[in-house]
N, C-alpha and C positions, 0 to 999 in steps of 0.2 A: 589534390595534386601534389602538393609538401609530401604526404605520407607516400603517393606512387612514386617519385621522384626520391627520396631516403632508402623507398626497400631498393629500387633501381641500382645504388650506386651501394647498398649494402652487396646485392647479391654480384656484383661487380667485380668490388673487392675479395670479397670468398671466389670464386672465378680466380681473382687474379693470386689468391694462396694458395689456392691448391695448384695450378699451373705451375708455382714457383718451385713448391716445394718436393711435385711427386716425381720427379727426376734426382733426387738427394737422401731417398730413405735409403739407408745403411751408410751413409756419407758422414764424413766427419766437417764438421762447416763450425767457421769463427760468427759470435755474436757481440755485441758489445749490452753491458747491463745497464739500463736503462733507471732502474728502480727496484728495492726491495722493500717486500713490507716484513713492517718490523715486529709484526706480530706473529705472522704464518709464516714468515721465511722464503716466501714464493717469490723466485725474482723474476722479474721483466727485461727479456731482452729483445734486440732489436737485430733482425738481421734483415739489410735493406731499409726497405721502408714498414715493413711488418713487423708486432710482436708478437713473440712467444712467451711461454709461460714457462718456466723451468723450477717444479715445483719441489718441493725441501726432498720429499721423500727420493727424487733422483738426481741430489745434489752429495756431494764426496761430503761421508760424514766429519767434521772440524775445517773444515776450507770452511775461508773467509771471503766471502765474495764481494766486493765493492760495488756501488755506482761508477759508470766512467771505465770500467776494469773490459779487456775483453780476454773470452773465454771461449773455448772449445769442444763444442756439445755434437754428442750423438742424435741423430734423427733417427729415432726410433719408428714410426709410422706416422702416415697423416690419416684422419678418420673426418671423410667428407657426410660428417649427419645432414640433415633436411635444412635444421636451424643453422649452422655456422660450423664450418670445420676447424680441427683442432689437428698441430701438431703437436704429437710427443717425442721430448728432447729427455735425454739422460746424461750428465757427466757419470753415472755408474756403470753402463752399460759393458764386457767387456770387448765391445764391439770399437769404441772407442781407442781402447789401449793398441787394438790390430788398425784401426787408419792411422793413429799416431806415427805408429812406426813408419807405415807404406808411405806418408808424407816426411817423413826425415833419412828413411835409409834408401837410397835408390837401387840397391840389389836387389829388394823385397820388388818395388816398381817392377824393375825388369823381370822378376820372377827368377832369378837366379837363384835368391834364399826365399824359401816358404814358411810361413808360419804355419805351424804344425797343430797347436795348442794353447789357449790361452785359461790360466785359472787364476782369478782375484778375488782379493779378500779387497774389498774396498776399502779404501783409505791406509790401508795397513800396508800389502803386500801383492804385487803380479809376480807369476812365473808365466813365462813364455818360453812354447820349447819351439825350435826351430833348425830346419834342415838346409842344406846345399846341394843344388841340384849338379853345380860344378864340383869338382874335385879340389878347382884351383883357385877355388875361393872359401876365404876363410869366415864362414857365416858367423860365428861368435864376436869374431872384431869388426865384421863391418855395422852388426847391431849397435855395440859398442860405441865403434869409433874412435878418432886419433885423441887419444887422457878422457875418451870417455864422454865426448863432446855433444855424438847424436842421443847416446841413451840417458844425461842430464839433462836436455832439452825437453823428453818426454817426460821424466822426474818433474818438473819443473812446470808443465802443463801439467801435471796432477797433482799439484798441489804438496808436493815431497813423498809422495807414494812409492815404497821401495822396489824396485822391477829386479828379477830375478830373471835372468836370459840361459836358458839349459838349451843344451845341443839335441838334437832326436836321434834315438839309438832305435832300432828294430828290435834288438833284446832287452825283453821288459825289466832283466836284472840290472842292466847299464845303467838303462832310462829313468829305473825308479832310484838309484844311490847319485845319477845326478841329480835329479827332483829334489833331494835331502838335501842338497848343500844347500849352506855352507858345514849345513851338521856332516862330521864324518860316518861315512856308515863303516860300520863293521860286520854284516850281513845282511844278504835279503833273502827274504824267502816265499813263496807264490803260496 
């Protein structure tokens, strides 16, 4: 009766993660760390009453993750197996770097500026190219912000990860000597 009664309130529980979490895959959602081990690197976080596993290999390489600290991880998939489902979280993901934004800049929200493109070098460096669909709005500053305030914020959830913000040109010769900045180009050639 113990053992029918345990698998009961196990299969319960899996029920009640995968409900939680199959409306958030591609979401960007806060966890707080729970525990890491200090062997593997794999930390325990906790979002809600459930934990996840957010393990080394898709964690920002040199970020220092704390107990107690919370963080903002990509929900990569949930895979509902037989025995126990499993969500995969990534701080690498560049899926991550495009909610950051749509949660701090509200033009992106409304869809007035589109992110166009995202490419990361993890831990090192994002470029994100991005357009305006209005005329009368200046997509490069509202990424930005008034000294820079929304696009350190995202800095800042990653850990000091340098973001590079290029405007989107339909001419590939535009598009790729903005891509180079801050290098000056002096030609491009297809």
């Amino acid at each position: 009766a113990k053992q029918s009664l345990r698998n009961d309130i196990r299969d319960y529980e899996n029920a009640q993660l995968v409900e939680q979490f199959k409306d958030k895959v591609g979401e960007c959602i806060t966890a707080k760390v729970v525990r890491i081990d200090a062997v593997s690197g794999i930390a325990t976080l906790q979002v809600e009453k459930n934990e996840i596993l957010l393990f080394k290999s898709e964690q920002i390489p040199g970020e220092v993750i704390r107990e107690g600290q919370f963080v903002k991880i990509y929900v990569m998939e949930i895979k509902n197996s037989d025995k126990k489902p499993t969500v995969k979280v990534s701080r690498k993901h560049h899926g991550l770097v495009k909610r950051l934004f749509e949660l701090e800049v509200p033009e992106i929200q409304d869809g007035v500026v589109e992110i166009v493109n995202i490419v990361r070098e993890v831990g090192y460096r994002t470029k994100i190219a991005i357009n305006s669909k209005d005329v009368n709005v200046d997509a490069l500053g509202a990424c930005v912000g008034a000294k820079g305030v929304r696009v350190n914020s995202i800095v800042f959830q990653l850990g000091g990860e340098k973001i590079d913000i290029i405007v989107w040109s339909d001419d590939p010769f535009e598009y790729i000597a903005r891509a180079l900045s801050p290098a000056k180009v002096i030609s491009v050639e297809i």
